[in-house]
N, C-alpha and C positions, 0 to 999 in steps of 0.2 A: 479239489481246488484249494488252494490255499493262500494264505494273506486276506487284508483288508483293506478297503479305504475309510477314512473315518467322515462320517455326513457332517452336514452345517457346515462346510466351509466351501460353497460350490461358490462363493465372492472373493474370495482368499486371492490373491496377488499370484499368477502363475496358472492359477487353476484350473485354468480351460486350454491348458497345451499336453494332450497325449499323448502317450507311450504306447510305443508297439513293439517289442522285440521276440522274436522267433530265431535267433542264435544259435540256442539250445532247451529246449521246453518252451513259453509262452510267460511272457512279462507284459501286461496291460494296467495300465497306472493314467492317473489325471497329479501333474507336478503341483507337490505340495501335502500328496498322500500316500498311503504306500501301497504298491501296485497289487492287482492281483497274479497269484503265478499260479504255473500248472507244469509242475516237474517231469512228466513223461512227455519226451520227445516224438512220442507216435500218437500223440493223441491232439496235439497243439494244432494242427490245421483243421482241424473240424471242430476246436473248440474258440479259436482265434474271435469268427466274431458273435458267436453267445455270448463271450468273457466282455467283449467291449459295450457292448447294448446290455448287458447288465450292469456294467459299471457305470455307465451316463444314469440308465436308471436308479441306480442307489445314490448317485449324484443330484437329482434331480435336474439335468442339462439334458437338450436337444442335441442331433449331432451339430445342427447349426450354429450354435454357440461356442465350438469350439473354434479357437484361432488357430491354432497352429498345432501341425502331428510331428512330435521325433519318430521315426523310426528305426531300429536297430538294422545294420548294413552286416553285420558279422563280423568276421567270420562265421560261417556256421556250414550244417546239412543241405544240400541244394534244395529240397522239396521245402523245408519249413522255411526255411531264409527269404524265397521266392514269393512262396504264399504271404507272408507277413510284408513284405516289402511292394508287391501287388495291392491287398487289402487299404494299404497305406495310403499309396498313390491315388486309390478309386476314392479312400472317403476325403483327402482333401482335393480333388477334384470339383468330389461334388458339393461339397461345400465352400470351398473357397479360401479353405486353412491352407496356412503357409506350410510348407514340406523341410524337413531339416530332416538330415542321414543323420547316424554317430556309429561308429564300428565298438563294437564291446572291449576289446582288447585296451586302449589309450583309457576309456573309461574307467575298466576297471584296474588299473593303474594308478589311476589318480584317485579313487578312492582307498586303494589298499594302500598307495604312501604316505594320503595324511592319515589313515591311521597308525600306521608304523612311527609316524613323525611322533606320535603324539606320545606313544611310549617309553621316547628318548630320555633319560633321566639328567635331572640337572646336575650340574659339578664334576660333567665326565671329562676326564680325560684330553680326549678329542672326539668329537661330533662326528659320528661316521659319514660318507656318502653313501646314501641307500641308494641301491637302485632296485627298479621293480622292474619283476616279470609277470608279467600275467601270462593264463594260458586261457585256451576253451579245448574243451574233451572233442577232436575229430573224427572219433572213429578208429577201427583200423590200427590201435594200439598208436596211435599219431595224435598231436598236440598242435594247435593253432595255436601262436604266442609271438611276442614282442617285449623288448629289454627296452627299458628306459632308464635314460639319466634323471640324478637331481635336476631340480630348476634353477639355476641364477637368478631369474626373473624375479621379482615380487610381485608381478601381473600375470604369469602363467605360474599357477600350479605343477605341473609337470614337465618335467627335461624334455629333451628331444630324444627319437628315439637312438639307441645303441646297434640295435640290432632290429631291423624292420620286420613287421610283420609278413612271418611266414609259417611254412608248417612242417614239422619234424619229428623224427621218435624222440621219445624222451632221451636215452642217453646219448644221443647222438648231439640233441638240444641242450646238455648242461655242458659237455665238450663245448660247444661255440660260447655257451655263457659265461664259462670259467676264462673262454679265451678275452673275450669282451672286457672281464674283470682286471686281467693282464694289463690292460692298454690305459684302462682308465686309474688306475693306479700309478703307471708311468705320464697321464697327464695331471696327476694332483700327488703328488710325492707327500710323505708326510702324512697322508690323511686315511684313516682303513675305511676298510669297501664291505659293504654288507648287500647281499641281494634278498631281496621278500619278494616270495611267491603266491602269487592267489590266483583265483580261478577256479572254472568246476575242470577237474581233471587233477588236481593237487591230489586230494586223496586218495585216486585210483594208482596212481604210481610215486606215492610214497615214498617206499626202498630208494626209488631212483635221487632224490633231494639229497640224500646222504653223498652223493658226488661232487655236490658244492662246496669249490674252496671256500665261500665266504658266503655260505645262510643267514639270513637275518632269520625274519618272523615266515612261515610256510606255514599257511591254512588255506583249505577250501575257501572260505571267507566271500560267498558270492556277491555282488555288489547287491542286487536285485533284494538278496536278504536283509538290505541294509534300512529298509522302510524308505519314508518318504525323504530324510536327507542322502538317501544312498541317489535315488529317484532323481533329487536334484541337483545333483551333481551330473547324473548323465542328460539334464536336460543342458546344465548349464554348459558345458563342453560342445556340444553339438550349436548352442547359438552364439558362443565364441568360433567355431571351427565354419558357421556357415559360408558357402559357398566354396570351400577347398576343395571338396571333390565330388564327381555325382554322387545321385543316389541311387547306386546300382551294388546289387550283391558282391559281396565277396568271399568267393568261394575259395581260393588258392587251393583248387583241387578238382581236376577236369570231371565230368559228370560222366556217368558207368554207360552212360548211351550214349552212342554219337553217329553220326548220320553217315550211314555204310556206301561205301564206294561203289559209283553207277558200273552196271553190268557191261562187260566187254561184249563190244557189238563180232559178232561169227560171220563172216561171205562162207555162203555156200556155193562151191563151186557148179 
């Protein structure tokens, strides 16, 4: 297990709204610290809730105390997604915390563009339009991801998306991104187009980034690594975003079992 949360701030402004994500591995956090994680994905539903009654306990909070649970909606692995978003529901149930989704992909979007923002250097030229992709590692040599725009906004952080959350192989996934960059260049003439990639799944398919007409920054760069501001940021998304959609998995990818077609009845003559 790895990560921390740091004690004496169980009073801290935000502090008793928890984290639950099962995506890909296990992120359990109280917003305002930085979570605990557990990077093997086979190991995350039997550790799910040791990780969280230890974390109240290093916290010194009751489940009682907390207000409100985020949970992570994915995309992700049917089994871990399910179990964490299950677990979710049961302890604000029974406690009476408020329940907020956030899907990881938009998230970790908006934290990998204000860091990309932030690298921008002064007296350029012209300010490029980033746009971000984020992915999650699917399996199966396949990529869970979503393209976003800039924001116009100065009340939203991050654009709309470009390209909705779906799931694709990798080159077949920079084809549609390179086309996306096409378009958005003919809506802002004048201005060049940089794409940043983050996500777990960057580094496994590498080689493939080099298809991008227009890379920005590509790192792994998980958000979840980000400590407690990476944390609150996917809290803060999720209680801007509340109520837009249940809080039901999202798999975008039919589950390997499926319930086999009833048996053709036989008249014997």
């Amino acid at each position: 297990m790895s990560g921390r949360s740091v004690s004496g701030r169980k009073n801290a402004p935000g502090g008793r709204t928890l984290v639950i994500d099962t995506s890909y591995g296990l992120a359990v956090g109280l917003d305002g610290f930085a979570p605990l994680l557990e990077e093997d994905s086979h190991q995350h539903v039997e550790l799910l809730l040791p990780t969280v009654d230890r974390l109240l306990k290093q916290e010194g909070l009751a489940a009682g105390e907390i207000d409100s649970v985020v949970v992570g909606v994915g995309p992700g692995p049917f089994t871990g997604l399910r179990t964490g978003i299950v677990a979710a529901k049961a302890l604000a149930f029974a406690t009476g915390a408020r329940l907020l989704g956030q899907d990881i992909l938009s998230a970790q979007a908006e934290w990998t563009h204000a860091r990309a923002s932030a690298t921008e250097g002064e007296g350029a030229a012209a300010v490029p339009r980033r746009l971000t992709l984020a992915v999650n590692d699917a399996r199966r040599r396949q990529l869970y991801f979503e393209l976003f725009d800039t924001s116009d906004s100065a009340t939203e952080p991050l654009g709309h998306p470009l390209i909705d959350m779906d799931i694709d192989y990798p080159d077949s996934l920079v084809e549609r991104v390179n086309r996306a960059c096409v378009d958005c260049a003919a809506a802002h003439p004048g201005i060049p187009v940089l794409v940043d990639v983050a996500g777990r799944g960057v580094d496994r398919y590498r080689s493939v980034w080099a298809g991008l007409d227009h890379p920005g920054l590509v790192s792994e760069d998980l958000i979840f690594h980000g400590g407690a501001a990476a944390l609150g940021v996917f809290v803060a998304r999720a209680r801007r975003k509340a109520g837009d959609q249940p809080i039901e998995p999202l798999y975008l990818r039919r589950p390997d079992v499926s319930v086999p077609n009833p048996l053709k009845h036989v008249v014997r003559g």
